[in-house]
C-alpha positions as CSV (number, residue, x, y, z in Angstrom):
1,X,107.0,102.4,124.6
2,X,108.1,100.5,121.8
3,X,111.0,101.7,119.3
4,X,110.1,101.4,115.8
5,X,112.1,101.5,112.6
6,X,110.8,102.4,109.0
7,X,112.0,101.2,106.3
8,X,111.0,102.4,103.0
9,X,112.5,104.3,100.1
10,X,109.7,106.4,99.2
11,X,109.9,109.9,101.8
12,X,106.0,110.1,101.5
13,X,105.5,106.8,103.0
14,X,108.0,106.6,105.6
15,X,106.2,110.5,106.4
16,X,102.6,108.7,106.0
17,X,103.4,106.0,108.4
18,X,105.1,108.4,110.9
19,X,101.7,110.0,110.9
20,X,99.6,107.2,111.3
21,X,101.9,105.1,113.7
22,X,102.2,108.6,116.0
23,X,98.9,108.2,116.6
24,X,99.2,104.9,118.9
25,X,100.6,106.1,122.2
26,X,102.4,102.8,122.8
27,X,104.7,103.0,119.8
28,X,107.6,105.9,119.1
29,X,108.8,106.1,115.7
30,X,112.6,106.9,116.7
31,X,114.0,106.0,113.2
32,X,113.9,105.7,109.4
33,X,116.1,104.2,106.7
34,X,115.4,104.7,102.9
35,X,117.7,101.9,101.7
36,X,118.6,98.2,102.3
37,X,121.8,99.0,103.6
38,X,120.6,101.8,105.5
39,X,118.1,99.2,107.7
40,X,120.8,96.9,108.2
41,X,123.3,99.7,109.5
42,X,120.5,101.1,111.8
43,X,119.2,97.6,112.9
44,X,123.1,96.2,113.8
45,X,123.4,99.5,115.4
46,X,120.0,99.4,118.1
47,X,117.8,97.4,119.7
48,X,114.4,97.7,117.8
49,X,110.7,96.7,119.0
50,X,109.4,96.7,115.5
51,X,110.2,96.8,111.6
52,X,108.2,98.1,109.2
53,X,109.8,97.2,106.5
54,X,109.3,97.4,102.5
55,X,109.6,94.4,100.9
56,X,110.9,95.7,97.3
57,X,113.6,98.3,98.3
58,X,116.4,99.6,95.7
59,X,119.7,97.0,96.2
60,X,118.8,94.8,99.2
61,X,115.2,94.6,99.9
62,X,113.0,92.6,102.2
63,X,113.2,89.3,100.4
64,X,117.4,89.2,100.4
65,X,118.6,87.2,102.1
């Protein structure tokens, strides 16, 4: 089963895509993050199969590098 972060900073859509990515049997959404820093905290912290990530997040976004 793959681990899989979200990273938004809007609740709905991190709730939306918990829905939606539940629905695949292969994927388990174990974590979210509503913040840049947040991501990178949770990212340093454990291996993760896949990021779904928003690209225009409050303080560090997708595009920071």
């Amino acid at each position: 089963m793959l681990k899989v972060l979200i990273a938004d900073d809007h609740a709905v859509v991190r709730q939306g895509l918990r829905q939606i990515l539940g629905r695949n049997t292969r994927l388990s959404v174990v974590g979210e993050a509503e913040n840049g820093q947040d991501t990178l905290n949770q990212v340093r912290a454990e291996p993760w199969d896949v990021l779904v990530l928003d690209m225009s997040m409050p303080g560090r976004g997708g595009l920071t590098s």
